[in-house]
C-alpha positions as CSV (number, residue, x, y, z in Angstrom):
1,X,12.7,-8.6,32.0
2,X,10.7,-7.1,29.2
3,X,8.1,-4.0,29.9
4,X,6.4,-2.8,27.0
5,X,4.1,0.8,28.2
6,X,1.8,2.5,25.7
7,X,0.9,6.3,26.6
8,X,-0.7,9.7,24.9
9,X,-4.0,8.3,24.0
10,X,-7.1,10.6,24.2
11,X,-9.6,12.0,22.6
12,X,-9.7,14.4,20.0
13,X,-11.9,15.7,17.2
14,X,-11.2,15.2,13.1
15,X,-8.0,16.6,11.5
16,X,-6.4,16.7,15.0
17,X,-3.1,15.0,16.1
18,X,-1.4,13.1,18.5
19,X,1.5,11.3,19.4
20,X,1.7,7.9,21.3
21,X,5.0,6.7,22.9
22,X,5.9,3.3,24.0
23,X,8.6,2.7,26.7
24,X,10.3,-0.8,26.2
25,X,12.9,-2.0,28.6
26,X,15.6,-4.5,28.0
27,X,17.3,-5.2,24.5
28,X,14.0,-5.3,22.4
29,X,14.5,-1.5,21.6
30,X,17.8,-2.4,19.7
31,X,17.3,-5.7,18.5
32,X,14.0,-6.4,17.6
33,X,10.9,-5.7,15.4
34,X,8.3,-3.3,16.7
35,X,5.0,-2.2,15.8
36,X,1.8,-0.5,16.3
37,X,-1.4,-2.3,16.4
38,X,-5.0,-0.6,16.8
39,X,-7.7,-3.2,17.7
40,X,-11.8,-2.4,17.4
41,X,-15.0,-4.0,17.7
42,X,-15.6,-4.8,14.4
43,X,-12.2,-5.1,12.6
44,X,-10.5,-7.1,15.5
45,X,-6.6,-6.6,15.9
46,X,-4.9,-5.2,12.7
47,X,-1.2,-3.5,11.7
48,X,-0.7,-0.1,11.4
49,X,2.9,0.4,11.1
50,X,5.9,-1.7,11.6
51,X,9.6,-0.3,12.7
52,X,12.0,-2.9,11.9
53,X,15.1,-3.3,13.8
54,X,17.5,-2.3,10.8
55,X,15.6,0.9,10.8
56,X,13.1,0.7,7.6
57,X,9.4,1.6,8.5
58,X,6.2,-0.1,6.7
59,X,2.8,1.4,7.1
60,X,-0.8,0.8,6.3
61,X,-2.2,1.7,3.6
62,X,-4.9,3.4,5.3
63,X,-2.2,5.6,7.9
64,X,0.5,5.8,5.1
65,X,1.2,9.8,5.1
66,X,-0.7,10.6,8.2
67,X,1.3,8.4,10.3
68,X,5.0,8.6,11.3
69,X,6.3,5.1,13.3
70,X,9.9,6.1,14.8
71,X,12.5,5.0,17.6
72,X,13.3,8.2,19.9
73,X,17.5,6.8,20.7
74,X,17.3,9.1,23.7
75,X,14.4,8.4,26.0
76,X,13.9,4.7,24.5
77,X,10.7,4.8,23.1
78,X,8.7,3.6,20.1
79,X,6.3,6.6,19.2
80,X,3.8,6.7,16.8
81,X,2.9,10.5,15.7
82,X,-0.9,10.6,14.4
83,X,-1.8,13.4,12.0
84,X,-5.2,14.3,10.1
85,X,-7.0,12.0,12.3
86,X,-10.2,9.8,11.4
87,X,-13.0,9.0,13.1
88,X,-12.3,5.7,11.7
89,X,-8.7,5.6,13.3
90,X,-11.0,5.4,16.5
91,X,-9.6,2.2,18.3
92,X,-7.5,1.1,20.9
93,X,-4.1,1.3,19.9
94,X,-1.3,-1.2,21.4
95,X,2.6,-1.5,21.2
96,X,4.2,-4.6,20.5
97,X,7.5,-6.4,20.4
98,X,9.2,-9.4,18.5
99,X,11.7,-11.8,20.4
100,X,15.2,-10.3,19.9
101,X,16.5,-11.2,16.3
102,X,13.3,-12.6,14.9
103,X,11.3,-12.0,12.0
104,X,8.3,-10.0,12.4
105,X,5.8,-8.8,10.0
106,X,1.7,-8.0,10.0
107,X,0.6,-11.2,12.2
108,X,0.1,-10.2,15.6
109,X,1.4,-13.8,16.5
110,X,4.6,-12.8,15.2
111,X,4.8,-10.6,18.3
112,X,6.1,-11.9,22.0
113,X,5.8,-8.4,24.0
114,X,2.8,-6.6,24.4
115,X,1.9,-3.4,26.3
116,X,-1.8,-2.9,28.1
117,X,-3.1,-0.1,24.8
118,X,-4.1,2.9,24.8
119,X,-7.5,4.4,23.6
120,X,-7.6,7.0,21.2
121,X,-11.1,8.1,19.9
122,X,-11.4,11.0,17.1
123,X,-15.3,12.7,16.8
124,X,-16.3,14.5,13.7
């Protein structure tokens, strides 16, 4: 009922960009919270930005100004736009989705829908 698909990882070098998109079926693009998550060896699973179902954004401190979290109305995607990237934003970056009309924050328990992630590595 749910399909949550992350896409446009790759890898690039320092001070590049790139945009990821994640196609979610059903009613979760309208009525629930969304949000990127990046997961690595040594840091585990932890936020990077949050797009709330009203519409108001919340980001990372470490992202906040180089990342952009958005809903695209038209091809029903959550997309993530990466600018000025870090080797240290090197990790595997994965879409997620709250149950419709539930409250959502920075735990990744918080989330019911999950896509497969997408790797993105950035080289100095």
């Amino acid at each position: 009922q749910v399909y949550v698909t992350e896409s446009g990882g790759g890898s690039v070098q320092r001070g590049d960009s790139l945009r990821l998109s994640c196609s979610i079926t059903g009613n979760i693009f309208i009525s629930s919270v969304m949000s990127w998550f990046r997961q690595t060896p040594g840091s585990g699973t932890t936020l990077v930005a949050i797009s709330y179902a009203g519409g108001d954004t919340e980001y990372e401190d470490a992202v906040k100004g180089r990342f952009t979290i958005f809903r695209d109305g038209a091809k029903k995607t959550l997309d993530l736009l990466m600018t000025d990237l870090r080797p240290e934003d090197t990790a595997v970056y994965f879409c997620a989705a709250a149950s419709p009309w539930t409250r959502a924050g920075r735990d990744e328990r918080d989330y019911s829908f999950w896509g497969q992630g997408t790797q993105v590595t950035v080289s100095s």
